[in-house]
C-alpha positions as CSV (number, residue, x, y, z in Angstrom):
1,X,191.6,177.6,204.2
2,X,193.4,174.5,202.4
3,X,195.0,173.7,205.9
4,X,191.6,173.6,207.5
5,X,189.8,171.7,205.4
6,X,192.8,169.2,205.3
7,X,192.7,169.2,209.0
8,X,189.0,168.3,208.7
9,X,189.5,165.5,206.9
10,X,191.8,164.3,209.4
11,X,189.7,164.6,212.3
12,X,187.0,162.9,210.6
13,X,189.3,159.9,210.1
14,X,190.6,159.5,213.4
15,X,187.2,160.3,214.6
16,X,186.0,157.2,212.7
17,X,188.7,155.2,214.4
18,X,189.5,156.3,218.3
19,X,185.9,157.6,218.9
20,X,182.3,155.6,218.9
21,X,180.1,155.9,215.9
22,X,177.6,157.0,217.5
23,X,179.2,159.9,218.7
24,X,180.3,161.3,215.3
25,X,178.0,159.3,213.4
26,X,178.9,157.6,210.0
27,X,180.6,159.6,207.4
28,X,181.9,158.2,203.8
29,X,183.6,159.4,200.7
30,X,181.5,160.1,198.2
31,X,183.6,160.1,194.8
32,X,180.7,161.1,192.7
33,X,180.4,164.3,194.8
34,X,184.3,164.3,195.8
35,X,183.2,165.0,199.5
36,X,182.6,163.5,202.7
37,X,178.7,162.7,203.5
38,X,177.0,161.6,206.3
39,X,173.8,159.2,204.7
40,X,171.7,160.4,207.4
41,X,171.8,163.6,205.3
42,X,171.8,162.1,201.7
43,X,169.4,162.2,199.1
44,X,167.9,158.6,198.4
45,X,168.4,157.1,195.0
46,X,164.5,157.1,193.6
47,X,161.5,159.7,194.3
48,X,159.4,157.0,195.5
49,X,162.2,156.7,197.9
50,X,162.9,160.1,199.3
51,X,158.9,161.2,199.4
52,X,158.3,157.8,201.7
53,X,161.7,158.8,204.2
54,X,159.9,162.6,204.3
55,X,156.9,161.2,205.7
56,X,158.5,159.0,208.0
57,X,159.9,162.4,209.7
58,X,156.5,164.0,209.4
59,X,155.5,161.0,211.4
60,X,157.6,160.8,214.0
61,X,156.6,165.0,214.3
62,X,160.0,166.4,213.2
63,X,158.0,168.7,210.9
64,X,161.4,170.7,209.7
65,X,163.3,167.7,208.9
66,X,160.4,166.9,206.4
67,X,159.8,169.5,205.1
68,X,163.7,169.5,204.0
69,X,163.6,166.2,202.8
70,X,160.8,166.9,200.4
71,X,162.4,169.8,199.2
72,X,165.5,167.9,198.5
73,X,163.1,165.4,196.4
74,X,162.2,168.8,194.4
75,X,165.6,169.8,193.9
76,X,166.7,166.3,193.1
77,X,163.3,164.8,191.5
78,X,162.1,167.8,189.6
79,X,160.0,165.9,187.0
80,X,159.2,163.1,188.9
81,X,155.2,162.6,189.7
82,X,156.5,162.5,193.1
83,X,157.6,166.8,193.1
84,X,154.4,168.2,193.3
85,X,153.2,166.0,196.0
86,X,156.0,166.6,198.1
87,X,155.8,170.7,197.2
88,X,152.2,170.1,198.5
89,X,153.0,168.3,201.6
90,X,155.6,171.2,202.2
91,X,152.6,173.6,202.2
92,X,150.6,171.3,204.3
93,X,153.6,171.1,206.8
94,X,153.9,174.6,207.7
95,X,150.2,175.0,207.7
96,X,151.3,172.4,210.7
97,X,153.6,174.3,212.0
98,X,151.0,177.3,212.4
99,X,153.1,179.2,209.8
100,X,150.1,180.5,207.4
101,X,151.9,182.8,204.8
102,X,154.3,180.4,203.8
103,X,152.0,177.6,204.0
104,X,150.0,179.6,201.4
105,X,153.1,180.0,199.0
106,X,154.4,177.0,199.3
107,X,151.0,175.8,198.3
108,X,150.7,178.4,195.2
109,X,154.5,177.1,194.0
110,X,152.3,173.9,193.5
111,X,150.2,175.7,190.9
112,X,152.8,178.0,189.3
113,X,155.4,175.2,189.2
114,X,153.0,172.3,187.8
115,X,149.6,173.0,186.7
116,X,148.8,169.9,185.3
117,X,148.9,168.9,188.5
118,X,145.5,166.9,190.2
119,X,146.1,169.0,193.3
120,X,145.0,172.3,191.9
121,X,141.3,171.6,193.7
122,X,142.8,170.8,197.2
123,X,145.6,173.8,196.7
124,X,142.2,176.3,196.0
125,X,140.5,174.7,198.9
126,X,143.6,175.1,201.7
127,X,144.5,178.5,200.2
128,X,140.9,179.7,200.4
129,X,140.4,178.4,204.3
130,X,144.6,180.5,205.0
131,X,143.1,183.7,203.1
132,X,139.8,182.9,205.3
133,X,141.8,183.0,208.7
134,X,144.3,185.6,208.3
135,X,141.2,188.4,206.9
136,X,139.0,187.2,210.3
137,X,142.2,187.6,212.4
138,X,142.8,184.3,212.9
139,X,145.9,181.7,213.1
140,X,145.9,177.9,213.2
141,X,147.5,177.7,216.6
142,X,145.7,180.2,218.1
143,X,142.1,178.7,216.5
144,X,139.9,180.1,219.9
145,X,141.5,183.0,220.2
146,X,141.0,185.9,217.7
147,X,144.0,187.8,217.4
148,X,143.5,191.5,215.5
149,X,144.6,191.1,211.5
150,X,147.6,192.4,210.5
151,X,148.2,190.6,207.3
152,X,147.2,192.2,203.6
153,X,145.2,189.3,202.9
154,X,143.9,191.3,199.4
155,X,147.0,189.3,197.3
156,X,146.2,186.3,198.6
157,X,142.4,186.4,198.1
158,X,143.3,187.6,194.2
159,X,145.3,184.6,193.8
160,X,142.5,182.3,194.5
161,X,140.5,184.3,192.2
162,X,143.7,183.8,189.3
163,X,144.0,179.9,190.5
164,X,140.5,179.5,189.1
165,X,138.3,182.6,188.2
166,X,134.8,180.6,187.8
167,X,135.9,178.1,190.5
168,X,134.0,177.4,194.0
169,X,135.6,180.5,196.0
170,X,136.4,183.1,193.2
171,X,133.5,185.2,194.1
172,X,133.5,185.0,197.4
173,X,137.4,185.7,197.0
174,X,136.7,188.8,194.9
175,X,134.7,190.2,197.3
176,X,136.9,189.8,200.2
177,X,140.1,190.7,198.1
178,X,137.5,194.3,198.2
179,X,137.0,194.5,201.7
180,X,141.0,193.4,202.4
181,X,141.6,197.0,200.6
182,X,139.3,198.5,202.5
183,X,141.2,197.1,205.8
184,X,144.3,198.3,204.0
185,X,143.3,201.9,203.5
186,X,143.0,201.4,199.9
187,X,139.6,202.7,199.2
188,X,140.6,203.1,194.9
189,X,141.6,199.0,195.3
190,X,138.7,197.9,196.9
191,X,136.2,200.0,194.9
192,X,137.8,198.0,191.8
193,X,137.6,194.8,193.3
194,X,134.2,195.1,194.2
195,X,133.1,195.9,190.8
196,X,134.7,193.2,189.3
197,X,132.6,190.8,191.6
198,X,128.8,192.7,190.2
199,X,130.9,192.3,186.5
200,X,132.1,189.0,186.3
201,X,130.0,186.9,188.9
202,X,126.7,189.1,188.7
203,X,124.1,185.6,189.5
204,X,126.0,185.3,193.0
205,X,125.4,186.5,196.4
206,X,128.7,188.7,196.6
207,X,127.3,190.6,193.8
208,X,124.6,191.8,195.9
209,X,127.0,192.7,198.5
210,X,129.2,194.3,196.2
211,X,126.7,196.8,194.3
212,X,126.1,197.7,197.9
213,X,129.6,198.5,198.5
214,X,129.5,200.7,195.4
215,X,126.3,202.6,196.5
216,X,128.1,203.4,199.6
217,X,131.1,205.2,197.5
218,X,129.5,206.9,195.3
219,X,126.7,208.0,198.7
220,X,129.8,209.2,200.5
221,X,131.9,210.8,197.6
222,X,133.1,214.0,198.8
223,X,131.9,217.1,196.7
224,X,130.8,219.9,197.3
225,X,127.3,220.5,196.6
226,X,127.4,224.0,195.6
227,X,129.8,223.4,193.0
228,X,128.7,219.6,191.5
229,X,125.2,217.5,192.3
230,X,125.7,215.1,189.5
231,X,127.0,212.4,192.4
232,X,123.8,212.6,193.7
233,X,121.8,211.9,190.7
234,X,124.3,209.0,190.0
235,X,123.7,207.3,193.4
236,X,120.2,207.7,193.2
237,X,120.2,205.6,190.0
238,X,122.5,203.2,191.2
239,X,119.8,202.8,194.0
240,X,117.3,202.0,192.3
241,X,118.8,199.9,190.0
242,X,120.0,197.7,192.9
243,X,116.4,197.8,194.2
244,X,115.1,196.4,190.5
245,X,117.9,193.7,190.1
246,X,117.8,192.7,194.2
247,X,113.8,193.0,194.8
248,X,113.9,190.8,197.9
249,X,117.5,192.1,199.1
250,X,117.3,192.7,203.3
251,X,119.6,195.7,202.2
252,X,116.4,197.5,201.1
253,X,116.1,199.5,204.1
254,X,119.4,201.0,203.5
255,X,118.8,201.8,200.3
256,X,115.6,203.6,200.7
257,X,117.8,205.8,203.8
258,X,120.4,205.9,201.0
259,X,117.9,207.7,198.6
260,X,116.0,210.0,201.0
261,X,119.6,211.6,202.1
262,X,120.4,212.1,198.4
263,X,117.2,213.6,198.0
264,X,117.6,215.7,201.1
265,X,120.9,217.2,199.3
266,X,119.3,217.5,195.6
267,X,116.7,219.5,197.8
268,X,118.8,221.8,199.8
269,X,120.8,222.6,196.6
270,X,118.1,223.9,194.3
271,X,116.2,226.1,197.7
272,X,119.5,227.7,198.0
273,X,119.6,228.4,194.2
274,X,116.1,229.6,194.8
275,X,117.6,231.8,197.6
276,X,119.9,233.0,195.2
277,X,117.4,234.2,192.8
278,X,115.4,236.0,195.3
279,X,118.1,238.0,196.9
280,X,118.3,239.2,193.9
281,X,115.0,240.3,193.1
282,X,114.4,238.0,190.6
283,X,111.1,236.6,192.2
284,X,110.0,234.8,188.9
285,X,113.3,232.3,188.4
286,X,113.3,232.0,192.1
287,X,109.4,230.8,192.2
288,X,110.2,228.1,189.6
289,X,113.4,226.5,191.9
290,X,110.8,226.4,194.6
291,X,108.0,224.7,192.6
292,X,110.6,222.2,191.3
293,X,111.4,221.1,194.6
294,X,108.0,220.7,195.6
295,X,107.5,218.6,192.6
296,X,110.5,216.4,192.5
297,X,111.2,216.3,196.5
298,X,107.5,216.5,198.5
299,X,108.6,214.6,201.4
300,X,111.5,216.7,202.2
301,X,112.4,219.6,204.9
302,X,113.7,221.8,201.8
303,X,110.1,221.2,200.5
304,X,108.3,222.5,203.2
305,X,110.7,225.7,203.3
306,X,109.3,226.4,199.6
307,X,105.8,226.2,200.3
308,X,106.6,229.0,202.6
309,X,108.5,231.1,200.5
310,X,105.9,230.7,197.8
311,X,103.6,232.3,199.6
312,X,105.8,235.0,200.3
313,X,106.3,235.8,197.2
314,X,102.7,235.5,196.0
């Protein structure tokens, strides 16, 4: 290893002698470093310095050459004003280079590593239109043509949300974060996320959206009827709560299906009870089951089916 190195050197040398410049380039001895470095490749004495010779590269549209200069700054600069600007143009520069994960990390290092920083807006902003993208399927590069989302978009959308939980997006955020579970399989996820947007941000569109999400759980929960019909009750309440708090809501339609079915269900469970008691010769506790659902459900089939057993048994 000591023999290569010293015949490195040596070909450096003579390369610096017989060969053009131009060829090898310029190399000199650094003693500071106690190596050999090429000041194409150097770090430049001040900040200011280094952040302006990034952005020349980013000019000229050698995109990976800047962003390695500004990390360089970072490494070299890292209390300068000058590091979080560069760690946001390194975010900003892969966004570039159509590279949207690591366009949104690099841009969330600006907020972990400096949050005093003034670019904690812009960061929200460009994190917020990446999350955006990736959950519709979308990349930079390929901005007309919709390419089927692969990416768990839920962390990133609860980022946002962290970055600035009453900011501009963080409901909005929320409530995608919820339907990024869903596209996940994670029904448990989403159902939290979803009630953290009607808890914390319940004066907002999403919350509308989100209760609605929630009636559609608890409508689809699977039990089974004969053994438990609290679910049922509980949906119908949450219905009809929704319909108080979002009078003018164009999910009203939905919600009225929503309660009929549950109804439907709440029916068929006491006629079969009602069924029960009658099979067994017990016509009086069967009548009442059959007068309770003609009571509590008129508009339903299992209504209907009571009248006619009623008579029956009259």
């Amino acid at each position: 290893m000591r023999y290569r190195k010293f015949f490195l050197i040596i070909l450096l040398i003579l390369g610096g002698i017989v060969f053009p410049q131009n060829l090898f380039g310029y190399w000199e001895w650094t003693p500071k470093t106690n190596r050999w470095i090429n000041p194409k490749y150097s770090v430049k004495d001040t900040a200011a310095e280094q952040f302006a010779w990034a952005e020349s590269f980013a000019k000229e549209g050698k995109t990976d050459m800047a962003i390695k200069k500004h990390k360089q700054l970072i490494e070299h600069f890292p209390i300068s004003s000058y590091a979080a600007a560069s760690q946001y143009r390194i975010g900003e520069l892969y966004l570039k280079k159509g590279n949207n994960l690591k366009a949104f990390w690099a841009l969330q290092k600006v907020i972990e590593n400096y949050p005093q920083t003034k670019f904690i807006d812009k960061v929200v902003t460009k994190e917020f239109e990446i999350a955006n993208s990736l959950f519709e399927g979308k990349r930079r590069r390929f901005a007309k043509i919709p390419i089927p989302g692969s990416v768990k978009t839920a962390e990133l959308f609860e980022k946002i949300v962290e970055n600035e939980p009453f900011g501009k997006y963080a409901a909005e955020s929320q409530y995608k974060s919820g339907l990024s579970y869903l596209k996940e399989k994670n029904p448990e996820g989403a159902k939290e996320a979803f009630q953290k947007v009607s808890d914390n941000y319940p004066k907002t569109e999403w919350a509308e959206k989100a209760s609605y999400r929630l009636i559609l759980f608890s409508s689809r929960k699977k039990q089974k009827i004969a053994r438990d019909q609290s679910h049922l009750s509980e949906t119908v309440d949450q219905c009809q709560e929704f319909k108080s708090i979002y009078s003018e809501s164009e999910k009203e339609k939905e919600i009225n299906a929503i309660i009929d079915s549950a109804h439907q269900k709440e029916a068929e469970k006491l006629f079969s009870i009602g069924l029960f008691y009658e099979k067994k010769k017990e016509k009086k506790a069967a009548t009442i089951y059959y007068q309770k659902i003609i009571r509590l459900y008129p508009q339903t089939e299992a209504a209907k089916k009571a009248e006619e057993k009623l008579k029956k048994l009259k």
